[in-house]
PDB file of N, CA, C and O in Angstrom, chain B, residues numbered from 101:
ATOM      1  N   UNK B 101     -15.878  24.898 -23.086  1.00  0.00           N
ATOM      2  CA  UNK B 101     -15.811  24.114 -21.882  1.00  0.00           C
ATOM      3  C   UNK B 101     -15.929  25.060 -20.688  1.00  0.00           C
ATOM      4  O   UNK B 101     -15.100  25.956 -20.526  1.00  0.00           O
ATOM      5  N   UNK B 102     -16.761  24.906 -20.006  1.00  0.00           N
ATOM      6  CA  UNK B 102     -17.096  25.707 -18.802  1.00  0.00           C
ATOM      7  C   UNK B 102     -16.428  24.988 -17.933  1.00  0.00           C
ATOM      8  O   UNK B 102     -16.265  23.789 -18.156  1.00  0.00           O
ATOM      9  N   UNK B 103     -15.708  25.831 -16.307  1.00  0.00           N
ATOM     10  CA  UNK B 103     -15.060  24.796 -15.796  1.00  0.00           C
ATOM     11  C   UNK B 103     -16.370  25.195 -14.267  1.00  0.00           C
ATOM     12  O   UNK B 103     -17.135  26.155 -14.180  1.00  0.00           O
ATOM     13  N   UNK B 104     -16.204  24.240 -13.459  1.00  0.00           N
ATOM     14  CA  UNK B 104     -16.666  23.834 -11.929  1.00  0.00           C
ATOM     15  C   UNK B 104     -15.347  23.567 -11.120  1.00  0.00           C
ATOM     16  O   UNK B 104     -14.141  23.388 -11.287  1.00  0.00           O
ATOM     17  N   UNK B 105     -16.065  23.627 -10.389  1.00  0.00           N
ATOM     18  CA  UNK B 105     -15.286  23.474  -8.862  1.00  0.00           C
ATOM     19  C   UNK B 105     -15.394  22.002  -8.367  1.00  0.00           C
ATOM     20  O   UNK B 105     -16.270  21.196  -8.681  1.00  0.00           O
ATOM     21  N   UNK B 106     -14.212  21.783  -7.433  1.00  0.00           N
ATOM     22  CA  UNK B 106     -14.557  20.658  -6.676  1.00  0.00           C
ATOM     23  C   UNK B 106     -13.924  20.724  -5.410  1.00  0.00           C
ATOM     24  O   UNK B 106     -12.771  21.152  -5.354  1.00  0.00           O
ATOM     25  N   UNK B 107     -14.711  20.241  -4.058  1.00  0.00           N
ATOM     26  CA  UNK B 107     -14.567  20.432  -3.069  1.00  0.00           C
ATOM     27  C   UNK B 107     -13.862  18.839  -2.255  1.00  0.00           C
ATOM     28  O   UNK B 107     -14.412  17.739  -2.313  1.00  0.00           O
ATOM     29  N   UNK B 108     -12.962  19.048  -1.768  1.00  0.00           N
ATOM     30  CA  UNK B 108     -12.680  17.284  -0.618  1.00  0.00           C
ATOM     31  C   UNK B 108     -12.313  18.189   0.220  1.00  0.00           C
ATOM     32  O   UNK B 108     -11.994  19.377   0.164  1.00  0.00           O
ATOM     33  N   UNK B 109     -12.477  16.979   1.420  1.00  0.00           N
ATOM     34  CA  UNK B 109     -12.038  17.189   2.657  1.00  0.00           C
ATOM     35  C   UNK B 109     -11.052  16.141   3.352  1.00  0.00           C
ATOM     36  O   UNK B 109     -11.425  15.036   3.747  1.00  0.00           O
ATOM     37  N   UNK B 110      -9.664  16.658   3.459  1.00  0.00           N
ATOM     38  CA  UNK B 110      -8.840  15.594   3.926  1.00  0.00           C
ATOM     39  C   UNK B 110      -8.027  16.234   5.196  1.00  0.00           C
ATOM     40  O   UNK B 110      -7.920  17.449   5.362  1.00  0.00           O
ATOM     41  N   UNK B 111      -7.621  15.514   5.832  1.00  0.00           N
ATOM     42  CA  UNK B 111      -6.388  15.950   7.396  1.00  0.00           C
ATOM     43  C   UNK B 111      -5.800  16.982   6.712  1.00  0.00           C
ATOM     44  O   UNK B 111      -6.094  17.135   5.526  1.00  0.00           O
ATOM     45  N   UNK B 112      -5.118  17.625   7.182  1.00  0.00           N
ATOM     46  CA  UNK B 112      -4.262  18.433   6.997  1.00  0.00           C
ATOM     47  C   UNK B 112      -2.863  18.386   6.625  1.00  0.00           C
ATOM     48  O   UNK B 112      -2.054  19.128   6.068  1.00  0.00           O
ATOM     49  N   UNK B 113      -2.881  17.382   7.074  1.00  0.00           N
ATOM     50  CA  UNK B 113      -1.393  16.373   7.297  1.00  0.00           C
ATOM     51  C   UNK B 113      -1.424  15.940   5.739  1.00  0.00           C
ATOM     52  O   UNK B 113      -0.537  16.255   4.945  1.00  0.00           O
ATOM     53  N   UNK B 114      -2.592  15.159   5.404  1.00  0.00           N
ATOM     54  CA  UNK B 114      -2.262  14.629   4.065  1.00  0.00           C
ATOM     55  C   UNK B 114      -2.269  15.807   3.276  1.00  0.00           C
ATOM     56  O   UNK B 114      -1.132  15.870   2.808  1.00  0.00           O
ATOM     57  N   UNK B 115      -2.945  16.799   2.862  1.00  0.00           N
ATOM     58  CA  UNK B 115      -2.631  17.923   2.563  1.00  0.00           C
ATOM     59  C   UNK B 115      -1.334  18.337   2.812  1.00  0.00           C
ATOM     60  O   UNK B 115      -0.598  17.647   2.107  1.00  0.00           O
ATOM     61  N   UNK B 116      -1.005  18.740   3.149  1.00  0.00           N
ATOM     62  CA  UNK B 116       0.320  18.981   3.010  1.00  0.00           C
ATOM     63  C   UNK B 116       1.577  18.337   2.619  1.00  0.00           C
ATOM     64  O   UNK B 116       2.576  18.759   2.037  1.00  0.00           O
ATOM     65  N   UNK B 117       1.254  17.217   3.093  1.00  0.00           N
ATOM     66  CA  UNK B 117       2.331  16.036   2.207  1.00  0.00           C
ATOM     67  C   UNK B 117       1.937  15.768   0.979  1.00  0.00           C
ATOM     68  O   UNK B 117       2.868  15.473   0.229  1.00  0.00           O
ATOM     69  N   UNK B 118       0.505  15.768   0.337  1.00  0.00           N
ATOM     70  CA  UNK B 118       0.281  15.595  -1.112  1.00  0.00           C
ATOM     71  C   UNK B 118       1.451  16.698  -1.812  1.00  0.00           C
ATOM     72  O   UNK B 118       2.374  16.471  -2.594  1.00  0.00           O
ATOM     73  N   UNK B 119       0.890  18.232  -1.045  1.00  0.00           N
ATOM     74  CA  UNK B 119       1.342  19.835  -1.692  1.00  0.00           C
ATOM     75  C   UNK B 119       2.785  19.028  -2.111  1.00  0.00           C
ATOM     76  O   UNK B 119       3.335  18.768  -3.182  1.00  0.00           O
ATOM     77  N   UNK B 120       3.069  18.796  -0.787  1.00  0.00           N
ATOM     78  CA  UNK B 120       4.899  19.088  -1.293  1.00  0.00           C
ATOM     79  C   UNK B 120       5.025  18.103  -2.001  1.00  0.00           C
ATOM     80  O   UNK B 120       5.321  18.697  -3.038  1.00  0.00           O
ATOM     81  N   UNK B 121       5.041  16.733  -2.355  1.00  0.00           N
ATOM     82  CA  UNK B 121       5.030  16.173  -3.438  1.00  0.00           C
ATOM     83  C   UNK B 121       4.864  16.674  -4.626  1.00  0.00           C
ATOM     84  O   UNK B 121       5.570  16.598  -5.632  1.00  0.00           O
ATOM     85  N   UNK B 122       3.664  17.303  -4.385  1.00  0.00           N
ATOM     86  CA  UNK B 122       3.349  17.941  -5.784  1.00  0.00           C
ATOM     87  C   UNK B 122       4.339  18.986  -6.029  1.00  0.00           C
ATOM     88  O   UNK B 122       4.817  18.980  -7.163  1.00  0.00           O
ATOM     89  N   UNK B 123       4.727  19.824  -5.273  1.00  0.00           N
ATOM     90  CA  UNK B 123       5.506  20.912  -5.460  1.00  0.00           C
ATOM     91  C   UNK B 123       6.922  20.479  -6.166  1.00  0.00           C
ATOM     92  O   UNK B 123       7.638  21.012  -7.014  1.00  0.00           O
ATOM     93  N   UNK B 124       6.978  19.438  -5.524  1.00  0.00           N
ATOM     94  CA  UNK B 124       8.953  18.817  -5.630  1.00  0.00           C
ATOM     95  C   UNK B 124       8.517  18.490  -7.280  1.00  0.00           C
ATOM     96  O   UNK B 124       9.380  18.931  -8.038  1.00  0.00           O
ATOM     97  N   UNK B 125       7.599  17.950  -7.853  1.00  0.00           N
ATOM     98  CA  UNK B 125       8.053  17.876  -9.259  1.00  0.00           C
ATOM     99  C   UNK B 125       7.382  19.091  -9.948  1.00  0.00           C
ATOM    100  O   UNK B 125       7.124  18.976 -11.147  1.00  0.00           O
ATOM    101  N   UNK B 126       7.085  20.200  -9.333  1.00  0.00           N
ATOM    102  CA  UNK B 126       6.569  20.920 -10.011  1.00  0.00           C
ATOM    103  C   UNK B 126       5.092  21.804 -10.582  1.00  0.00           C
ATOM    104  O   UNK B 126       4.933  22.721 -11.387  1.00  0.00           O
ATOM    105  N   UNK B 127       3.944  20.816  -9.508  1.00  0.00           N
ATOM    106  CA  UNK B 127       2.909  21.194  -9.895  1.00  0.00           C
ATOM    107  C   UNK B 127       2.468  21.578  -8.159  1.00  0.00           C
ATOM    108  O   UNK B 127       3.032  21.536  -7.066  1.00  0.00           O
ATOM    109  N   UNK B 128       0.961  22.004  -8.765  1.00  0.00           N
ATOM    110  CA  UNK B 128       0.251  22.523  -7.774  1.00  0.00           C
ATOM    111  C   UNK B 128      -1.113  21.290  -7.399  1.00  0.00           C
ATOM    112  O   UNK B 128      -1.405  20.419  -8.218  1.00  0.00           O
ATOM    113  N   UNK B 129      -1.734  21.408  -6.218  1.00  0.00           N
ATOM    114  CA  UNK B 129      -2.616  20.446  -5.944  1.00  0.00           C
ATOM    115  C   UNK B 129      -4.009  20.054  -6.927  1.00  0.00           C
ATOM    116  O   UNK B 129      -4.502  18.946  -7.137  1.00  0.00           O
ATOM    117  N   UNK B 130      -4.517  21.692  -7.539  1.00  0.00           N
ATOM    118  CA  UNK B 130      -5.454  21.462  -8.306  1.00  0.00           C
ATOM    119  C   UNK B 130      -4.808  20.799  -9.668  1.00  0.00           C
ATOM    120  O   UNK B 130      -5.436  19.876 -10.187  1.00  0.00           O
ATOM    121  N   UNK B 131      -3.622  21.222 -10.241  1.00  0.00           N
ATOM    122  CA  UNK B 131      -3.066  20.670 -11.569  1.00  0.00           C
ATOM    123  C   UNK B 131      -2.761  19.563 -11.412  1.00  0.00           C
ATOM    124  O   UNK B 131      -2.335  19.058 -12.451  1.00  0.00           O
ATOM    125  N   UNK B 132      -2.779  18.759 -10.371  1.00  0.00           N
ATOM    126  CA  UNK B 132      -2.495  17.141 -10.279  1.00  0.00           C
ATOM    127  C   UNK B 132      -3.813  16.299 -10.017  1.00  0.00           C
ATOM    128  O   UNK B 132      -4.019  15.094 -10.160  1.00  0.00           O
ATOM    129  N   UNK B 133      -4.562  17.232  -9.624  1.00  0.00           N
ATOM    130  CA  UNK B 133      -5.924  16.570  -9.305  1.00  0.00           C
ATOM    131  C   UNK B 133      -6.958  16.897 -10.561  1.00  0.00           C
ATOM    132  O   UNK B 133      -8.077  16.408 -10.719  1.00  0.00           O
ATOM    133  N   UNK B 134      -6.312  17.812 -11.371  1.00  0.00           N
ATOM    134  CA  UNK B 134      -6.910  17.811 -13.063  1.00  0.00           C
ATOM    135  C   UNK B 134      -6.616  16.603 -13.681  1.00  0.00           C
ATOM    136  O   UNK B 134      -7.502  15.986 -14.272  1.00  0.00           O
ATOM    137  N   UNK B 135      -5.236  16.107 -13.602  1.00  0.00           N
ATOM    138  CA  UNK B 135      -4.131  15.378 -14.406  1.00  0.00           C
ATOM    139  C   UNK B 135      -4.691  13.983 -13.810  1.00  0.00           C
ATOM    140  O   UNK B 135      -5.092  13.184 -14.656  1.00  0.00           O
ATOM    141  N   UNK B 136      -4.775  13.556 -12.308  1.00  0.00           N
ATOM    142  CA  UNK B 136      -5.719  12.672 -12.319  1.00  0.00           C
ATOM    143  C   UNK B 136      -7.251  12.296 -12.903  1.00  0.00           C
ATOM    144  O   UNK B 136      -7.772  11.186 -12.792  1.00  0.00           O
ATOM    145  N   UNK B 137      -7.743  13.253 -13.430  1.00  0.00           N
ATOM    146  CA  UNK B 137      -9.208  13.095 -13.857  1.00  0.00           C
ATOM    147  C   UNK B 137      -9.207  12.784 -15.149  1.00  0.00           C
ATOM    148  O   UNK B 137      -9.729  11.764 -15.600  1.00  0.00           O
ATOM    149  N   UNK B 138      -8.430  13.926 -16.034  1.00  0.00           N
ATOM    150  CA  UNK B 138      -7.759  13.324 -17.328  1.00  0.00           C
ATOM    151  C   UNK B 138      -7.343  11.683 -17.623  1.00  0.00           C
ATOM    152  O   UNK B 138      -7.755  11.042 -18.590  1.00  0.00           O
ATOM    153  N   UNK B 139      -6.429  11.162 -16.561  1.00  0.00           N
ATOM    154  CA  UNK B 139      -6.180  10.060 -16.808  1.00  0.00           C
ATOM    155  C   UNK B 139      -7.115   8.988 -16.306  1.00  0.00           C
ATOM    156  O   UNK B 139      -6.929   7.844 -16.723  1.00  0.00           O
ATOM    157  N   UNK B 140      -8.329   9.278 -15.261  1.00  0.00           N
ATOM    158  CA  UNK B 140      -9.299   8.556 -15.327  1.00  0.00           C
ATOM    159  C   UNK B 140     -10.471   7.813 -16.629  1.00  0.00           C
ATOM    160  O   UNK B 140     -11.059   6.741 -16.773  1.00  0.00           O
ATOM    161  N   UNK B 141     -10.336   9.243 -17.460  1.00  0.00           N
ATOM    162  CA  UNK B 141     -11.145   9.335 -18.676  1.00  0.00           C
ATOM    163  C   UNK B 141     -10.450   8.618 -19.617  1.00  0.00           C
ATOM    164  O   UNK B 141     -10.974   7.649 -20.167  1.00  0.00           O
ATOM    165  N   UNK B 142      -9.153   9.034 -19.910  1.00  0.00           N
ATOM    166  CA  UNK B 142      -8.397   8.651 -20.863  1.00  0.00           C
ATOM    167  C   UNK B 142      -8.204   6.730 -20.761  1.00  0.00           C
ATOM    168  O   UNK B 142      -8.128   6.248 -21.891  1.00  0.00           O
ATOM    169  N   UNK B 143      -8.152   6.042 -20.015  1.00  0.00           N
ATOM    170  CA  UNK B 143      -7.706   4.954 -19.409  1.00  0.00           C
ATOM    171  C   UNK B 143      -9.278   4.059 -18.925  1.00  0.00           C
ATOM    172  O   UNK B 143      -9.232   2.918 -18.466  1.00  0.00           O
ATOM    173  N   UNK B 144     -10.573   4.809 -19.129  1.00  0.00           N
ATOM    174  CA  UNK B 144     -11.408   4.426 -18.486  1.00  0.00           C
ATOM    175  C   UNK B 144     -11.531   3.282 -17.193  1.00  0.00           C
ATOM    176  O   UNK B 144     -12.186   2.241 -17.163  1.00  0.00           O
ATOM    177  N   UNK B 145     -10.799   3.783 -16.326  1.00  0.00           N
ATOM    178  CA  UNK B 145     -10.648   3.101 -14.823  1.00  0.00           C
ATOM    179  C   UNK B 145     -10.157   4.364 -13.572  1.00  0.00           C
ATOM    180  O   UNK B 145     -10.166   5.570 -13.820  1.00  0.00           O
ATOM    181  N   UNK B 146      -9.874   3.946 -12.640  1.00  0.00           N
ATOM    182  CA  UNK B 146      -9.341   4.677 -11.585  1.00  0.00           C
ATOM    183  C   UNK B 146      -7.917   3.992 -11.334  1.00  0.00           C
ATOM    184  O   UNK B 146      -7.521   2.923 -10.869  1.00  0.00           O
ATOM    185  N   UNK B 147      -7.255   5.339 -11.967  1.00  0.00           N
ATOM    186  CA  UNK B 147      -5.711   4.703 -11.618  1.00  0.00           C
ATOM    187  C   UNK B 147      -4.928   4.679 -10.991  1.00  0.00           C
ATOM    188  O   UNK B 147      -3.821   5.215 -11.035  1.00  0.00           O
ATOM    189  N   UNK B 148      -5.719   3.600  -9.821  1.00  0.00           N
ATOM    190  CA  UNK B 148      -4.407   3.701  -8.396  1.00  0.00           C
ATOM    191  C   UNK B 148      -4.020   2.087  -8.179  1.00  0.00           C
ATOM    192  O   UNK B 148      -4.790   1.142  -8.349  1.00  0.00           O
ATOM    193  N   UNK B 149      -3.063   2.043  -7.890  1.00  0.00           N
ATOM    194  CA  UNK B 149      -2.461   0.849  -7.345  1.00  0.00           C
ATOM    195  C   UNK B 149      -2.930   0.060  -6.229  1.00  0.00           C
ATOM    196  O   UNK B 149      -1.996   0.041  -5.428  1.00  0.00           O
ATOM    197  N   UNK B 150      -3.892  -0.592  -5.778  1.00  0.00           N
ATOM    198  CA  UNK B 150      -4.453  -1.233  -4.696  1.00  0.00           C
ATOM    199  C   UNK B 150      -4.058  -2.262  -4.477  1.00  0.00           C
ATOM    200  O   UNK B 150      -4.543  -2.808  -3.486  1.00  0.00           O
ATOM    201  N   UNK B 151      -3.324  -2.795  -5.031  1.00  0.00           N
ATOM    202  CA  UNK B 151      -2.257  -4.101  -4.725  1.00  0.00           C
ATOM    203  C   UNK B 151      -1.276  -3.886  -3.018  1.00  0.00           C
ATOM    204  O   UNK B 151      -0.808  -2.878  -2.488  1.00  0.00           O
ATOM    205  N   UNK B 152      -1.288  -4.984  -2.697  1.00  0.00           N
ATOM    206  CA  UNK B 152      -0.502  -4.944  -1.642  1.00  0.00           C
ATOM    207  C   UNK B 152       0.805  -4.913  -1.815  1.00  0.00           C
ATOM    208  O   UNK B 152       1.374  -5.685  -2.586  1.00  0.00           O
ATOM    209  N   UNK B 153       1.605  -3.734  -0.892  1.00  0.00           N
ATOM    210  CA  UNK B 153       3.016  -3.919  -1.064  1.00  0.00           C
ATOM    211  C   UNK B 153       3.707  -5.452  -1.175  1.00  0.00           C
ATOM    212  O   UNK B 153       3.392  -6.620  -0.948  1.00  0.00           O
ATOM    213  N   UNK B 154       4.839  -4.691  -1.667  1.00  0.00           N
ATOM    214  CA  UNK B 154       6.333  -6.294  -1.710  1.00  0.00           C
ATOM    215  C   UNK B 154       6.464  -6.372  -0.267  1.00  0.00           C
ATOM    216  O   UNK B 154       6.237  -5.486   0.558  1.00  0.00           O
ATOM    217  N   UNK B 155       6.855  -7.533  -0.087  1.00  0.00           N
ATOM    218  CA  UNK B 155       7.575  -7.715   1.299  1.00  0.00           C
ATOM    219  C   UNK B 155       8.686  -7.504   1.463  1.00  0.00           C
ATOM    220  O   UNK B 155       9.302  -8.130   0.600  1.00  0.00           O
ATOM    221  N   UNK B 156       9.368  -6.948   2.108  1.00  0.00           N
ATOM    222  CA  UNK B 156      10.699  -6.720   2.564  1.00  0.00           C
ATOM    223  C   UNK B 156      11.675  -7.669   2.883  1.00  0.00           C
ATOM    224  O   UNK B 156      11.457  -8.816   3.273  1.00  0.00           O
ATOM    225  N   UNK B 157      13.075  -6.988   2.646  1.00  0.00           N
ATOM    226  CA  UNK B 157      14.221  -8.461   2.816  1.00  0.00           C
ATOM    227  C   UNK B 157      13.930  -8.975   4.043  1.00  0.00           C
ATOM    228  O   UNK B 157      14.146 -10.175   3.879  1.00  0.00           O
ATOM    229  N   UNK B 158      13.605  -8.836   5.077  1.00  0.00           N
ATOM    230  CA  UNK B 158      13.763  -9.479   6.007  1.00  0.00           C
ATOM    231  C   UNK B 158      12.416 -10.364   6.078  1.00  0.00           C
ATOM    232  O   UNK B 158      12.550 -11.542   6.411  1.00  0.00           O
ATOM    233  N   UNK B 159      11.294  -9.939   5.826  1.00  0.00           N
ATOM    234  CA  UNK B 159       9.845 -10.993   5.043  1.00  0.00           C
ATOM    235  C   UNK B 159      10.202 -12.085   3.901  1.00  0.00           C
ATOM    236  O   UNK B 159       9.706 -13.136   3.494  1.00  0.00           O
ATOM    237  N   UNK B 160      11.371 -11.244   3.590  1.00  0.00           N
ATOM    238  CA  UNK B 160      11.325 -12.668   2.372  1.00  0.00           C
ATOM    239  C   UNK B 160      12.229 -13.568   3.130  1.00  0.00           C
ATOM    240  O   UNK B 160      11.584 -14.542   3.517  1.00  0.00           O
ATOM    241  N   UNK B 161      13.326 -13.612   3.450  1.00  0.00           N
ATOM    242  CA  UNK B 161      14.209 -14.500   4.557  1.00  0.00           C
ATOM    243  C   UNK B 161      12.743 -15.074   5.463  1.00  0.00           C
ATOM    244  O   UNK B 161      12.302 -16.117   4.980  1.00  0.00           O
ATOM    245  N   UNK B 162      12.166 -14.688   6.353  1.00  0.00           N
ATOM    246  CA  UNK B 162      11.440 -15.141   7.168  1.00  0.00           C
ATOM    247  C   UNK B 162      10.499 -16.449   5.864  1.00  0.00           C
ATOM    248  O   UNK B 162      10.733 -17.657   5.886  1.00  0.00           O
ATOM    249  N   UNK B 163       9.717 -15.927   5.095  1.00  0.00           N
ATOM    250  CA  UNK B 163       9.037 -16.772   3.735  1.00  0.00           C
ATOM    251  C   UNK B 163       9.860 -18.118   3.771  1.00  0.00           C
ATOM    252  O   UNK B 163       9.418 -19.265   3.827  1.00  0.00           O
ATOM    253  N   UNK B 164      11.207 -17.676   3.725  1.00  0.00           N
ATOM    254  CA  UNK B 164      12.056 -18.788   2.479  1.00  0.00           C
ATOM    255  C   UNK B 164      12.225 -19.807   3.761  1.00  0.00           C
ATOM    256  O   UNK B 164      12.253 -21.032   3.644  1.00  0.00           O
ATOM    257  N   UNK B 165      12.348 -18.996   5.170  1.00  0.00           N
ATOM    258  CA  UNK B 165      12.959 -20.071   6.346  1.00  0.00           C
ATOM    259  C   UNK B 165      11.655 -21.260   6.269  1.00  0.00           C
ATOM    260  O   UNK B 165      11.703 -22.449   5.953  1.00  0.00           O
ATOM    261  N   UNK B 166      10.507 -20.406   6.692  1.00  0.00           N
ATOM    262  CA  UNK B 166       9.468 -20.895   7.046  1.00  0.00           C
ATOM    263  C   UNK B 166       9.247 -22.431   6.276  1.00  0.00           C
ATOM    264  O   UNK B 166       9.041 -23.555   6.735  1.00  0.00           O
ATOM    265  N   UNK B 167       9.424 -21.796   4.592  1.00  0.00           N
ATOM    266  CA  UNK B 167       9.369 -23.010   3.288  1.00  0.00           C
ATOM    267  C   UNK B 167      10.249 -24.168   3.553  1.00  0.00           C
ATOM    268  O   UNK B 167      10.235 -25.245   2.956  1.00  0.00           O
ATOM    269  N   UNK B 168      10.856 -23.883   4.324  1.00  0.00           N
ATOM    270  CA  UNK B 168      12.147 -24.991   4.496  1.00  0.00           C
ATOM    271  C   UNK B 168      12.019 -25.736   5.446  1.00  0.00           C
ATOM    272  O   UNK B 168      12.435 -26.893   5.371  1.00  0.00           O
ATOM    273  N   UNK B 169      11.305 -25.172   6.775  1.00  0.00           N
ATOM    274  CA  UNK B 169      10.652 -26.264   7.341  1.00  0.00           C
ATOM    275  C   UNK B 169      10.001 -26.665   7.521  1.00  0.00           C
ATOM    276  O   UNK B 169       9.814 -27.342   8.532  1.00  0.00           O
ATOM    277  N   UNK B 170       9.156 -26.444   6.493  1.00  0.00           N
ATOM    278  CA  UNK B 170       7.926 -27.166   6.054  1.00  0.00           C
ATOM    279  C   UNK B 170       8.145 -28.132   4.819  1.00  0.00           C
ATOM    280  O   UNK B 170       7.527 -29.159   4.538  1.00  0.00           O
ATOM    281  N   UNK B 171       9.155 -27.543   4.187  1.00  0.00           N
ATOM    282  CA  UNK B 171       9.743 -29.182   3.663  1.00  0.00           C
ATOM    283  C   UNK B 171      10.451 -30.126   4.527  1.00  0.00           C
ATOM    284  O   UNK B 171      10.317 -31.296   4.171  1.00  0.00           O
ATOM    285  N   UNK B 172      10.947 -29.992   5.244  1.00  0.00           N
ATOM    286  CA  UNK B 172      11.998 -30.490   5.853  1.00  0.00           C
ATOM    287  C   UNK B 172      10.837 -30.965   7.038  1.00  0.00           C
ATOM    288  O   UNK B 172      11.472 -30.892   8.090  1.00  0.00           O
ATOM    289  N   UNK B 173       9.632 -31.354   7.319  1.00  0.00           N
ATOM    290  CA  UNK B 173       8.314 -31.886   7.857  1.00  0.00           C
ATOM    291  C   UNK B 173       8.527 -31.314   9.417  1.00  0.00           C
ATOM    292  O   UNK B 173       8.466 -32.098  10.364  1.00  0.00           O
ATOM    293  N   UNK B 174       8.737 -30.137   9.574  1.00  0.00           N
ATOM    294  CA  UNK B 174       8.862 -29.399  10.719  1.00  0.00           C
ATOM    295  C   UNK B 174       7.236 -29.803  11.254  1.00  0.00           C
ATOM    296  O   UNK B 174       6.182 -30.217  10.771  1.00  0.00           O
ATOM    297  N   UNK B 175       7.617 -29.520  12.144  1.00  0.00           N
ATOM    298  CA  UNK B 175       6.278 -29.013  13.462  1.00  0.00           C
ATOM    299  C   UNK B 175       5.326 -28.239  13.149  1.00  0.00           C
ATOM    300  O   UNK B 175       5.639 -27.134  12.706  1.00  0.00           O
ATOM    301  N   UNK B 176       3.684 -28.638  13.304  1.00  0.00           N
ATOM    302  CA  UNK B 176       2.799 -27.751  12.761  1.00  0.00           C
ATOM    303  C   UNK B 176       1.828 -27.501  13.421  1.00  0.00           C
ATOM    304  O   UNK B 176       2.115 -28.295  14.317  1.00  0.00           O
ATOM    305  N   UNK B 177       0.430 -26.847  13.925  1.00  0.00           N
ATOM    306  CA  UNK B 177       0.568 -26.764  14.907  1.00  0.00           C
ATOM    307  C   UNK B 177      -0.847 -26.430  14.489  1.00  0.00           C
ATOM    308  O   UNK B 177      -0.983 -25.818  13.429  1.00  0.00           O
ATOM    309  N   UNK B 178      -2.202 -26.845  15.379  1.00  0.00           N
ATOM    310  CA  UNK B 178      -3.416 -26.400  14.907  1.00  0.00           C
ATOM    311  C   UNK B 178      -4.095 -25.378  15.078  1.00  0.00           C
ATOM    312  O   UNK B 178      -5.135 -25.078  14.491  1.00  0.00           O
ATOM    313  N   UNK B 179      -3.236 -24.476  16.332  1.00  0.00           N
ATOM    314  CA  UNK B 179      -3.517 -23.682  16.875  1.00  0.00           C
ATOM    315  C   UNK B 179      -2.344 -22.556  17.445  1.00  0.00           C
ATOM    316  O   UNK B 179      -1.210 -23.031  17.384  1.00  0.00           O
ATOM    317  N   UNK B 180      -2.411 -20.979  18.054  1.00  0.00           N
ATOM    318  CA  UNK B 180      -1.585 -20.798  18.677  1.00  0.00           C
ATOM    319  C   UNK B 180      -1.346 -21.227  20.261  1.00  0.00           C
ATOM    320  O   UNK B 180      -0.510 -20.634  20.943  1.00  0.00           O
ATOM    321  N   UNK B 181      -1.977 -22.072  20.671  1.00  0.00           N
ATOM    322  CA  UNK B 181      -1.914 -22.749  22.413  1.00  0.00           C
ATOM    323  C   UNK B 181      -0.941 -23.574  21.986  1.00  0.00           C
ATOM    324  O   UNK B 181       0.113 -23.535  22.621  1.00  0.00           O
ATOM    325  N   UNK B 182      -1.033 -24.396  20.968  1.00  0.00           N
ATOM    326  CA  UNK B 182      -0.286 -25.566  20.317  1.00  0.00           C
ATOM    327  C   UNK B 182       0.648 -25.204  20.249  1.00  0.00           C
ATOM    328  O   UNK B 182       1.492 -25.966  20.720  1.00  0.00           O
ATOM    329  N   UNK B 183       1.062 -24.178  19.794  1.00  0.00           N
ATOM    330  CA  UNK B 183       2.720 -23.727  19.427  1.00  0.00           C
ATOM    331  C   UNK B 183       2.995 -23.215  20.747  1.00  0.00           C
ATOM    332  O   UNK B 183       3.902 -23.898  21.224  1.00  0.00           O
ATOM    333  N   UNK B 184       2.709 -22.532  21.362  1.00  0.00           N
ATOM    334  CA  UNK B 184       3.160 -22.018  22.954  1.00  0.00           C
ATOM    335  C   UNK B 184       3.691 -23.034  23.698  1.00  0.00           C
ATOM    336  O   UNK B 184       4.821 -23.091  24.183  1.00  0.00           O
ATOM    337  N   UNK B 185       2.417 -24.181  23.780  1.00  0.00           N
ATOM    338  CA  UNK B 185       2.634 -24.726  24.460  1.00  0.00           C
ATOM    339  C   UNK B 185       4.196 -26.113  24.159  1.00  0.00           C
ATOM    340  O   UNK B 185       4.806 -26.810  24.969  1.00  0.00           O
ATOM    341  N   UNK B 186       4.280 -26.012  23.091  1.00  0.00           N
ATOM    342  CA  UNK B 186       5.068 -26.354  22.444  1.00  0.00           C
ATOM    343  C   UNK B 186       6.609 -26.205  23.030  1.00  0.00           C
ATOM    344  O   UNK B 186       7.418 -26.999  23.508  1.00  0.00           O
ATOM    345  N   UNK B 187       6.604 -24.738  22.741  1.00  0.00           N
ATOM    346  CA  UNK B 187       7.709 -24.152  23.578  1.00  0.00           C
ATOM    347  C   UNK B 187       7.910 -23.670  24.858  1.00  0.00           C
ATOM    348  O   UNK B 187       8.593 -22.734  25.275  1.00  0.00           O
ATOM    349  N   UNK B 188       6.940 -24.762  25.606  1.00  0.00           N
ATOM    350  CA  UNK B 188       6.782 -24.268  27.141  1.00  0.00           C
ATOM    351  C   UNK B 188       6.885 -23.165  27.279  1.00  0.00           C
ATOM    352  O   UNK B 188       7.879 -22.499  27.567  1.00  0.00           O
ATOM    353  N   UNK B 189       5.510 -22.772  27.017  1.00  0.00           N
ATOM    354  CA  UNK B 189       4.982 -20.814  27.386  1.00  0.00           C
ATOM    355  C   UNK B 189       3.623 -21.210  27.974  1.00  0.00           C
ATOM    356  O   UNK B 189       2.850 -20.342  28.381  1.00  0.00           O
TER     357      UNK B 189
END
């Protein structure tokens, strides 16, 4: 197995926050960016999470209010003028 090189170009910033990540468990930037390629092959896909985060407690309270008055046949509104105006704004 002959090895090559590979070149990216990222901020600096992310660079450095990758490093120390990497560092805190132990590895270095190229040995995690091996370990990603490995598991590209191995898994045949790209294995990143592109899903959108969870919402947070205070998103989910806001969710659950919202659900409630919309059962409860709250006010709806076709537009945002509609709701402003609604609340005299």
């Amino acid at each position: 197995m002959s090895a090559s090189s590979v070149t990216i170009r990222v901020d600096s910033d992310i660079k450095e926050n990758a490093a120390r990540i990497a560092e805190h468990f132990g590895f270095d930037l190229s040995s995690v960016t091996r370990a990603f390629y490995k598991q590209m092959i191995r898994e045949n896909r790209i294995p990143l999470n592109l899903s959108d985060p969870e919402p947070n407690a205070a998103s989910l309270e806001s969710i659950r209010e919202a659900d409630e008055i919309i059962a409860a046949g709250g006010a709806g509104y076709g537009s945002a003028s509609e709701m402003f105006e609604s609340m005299g704004l």
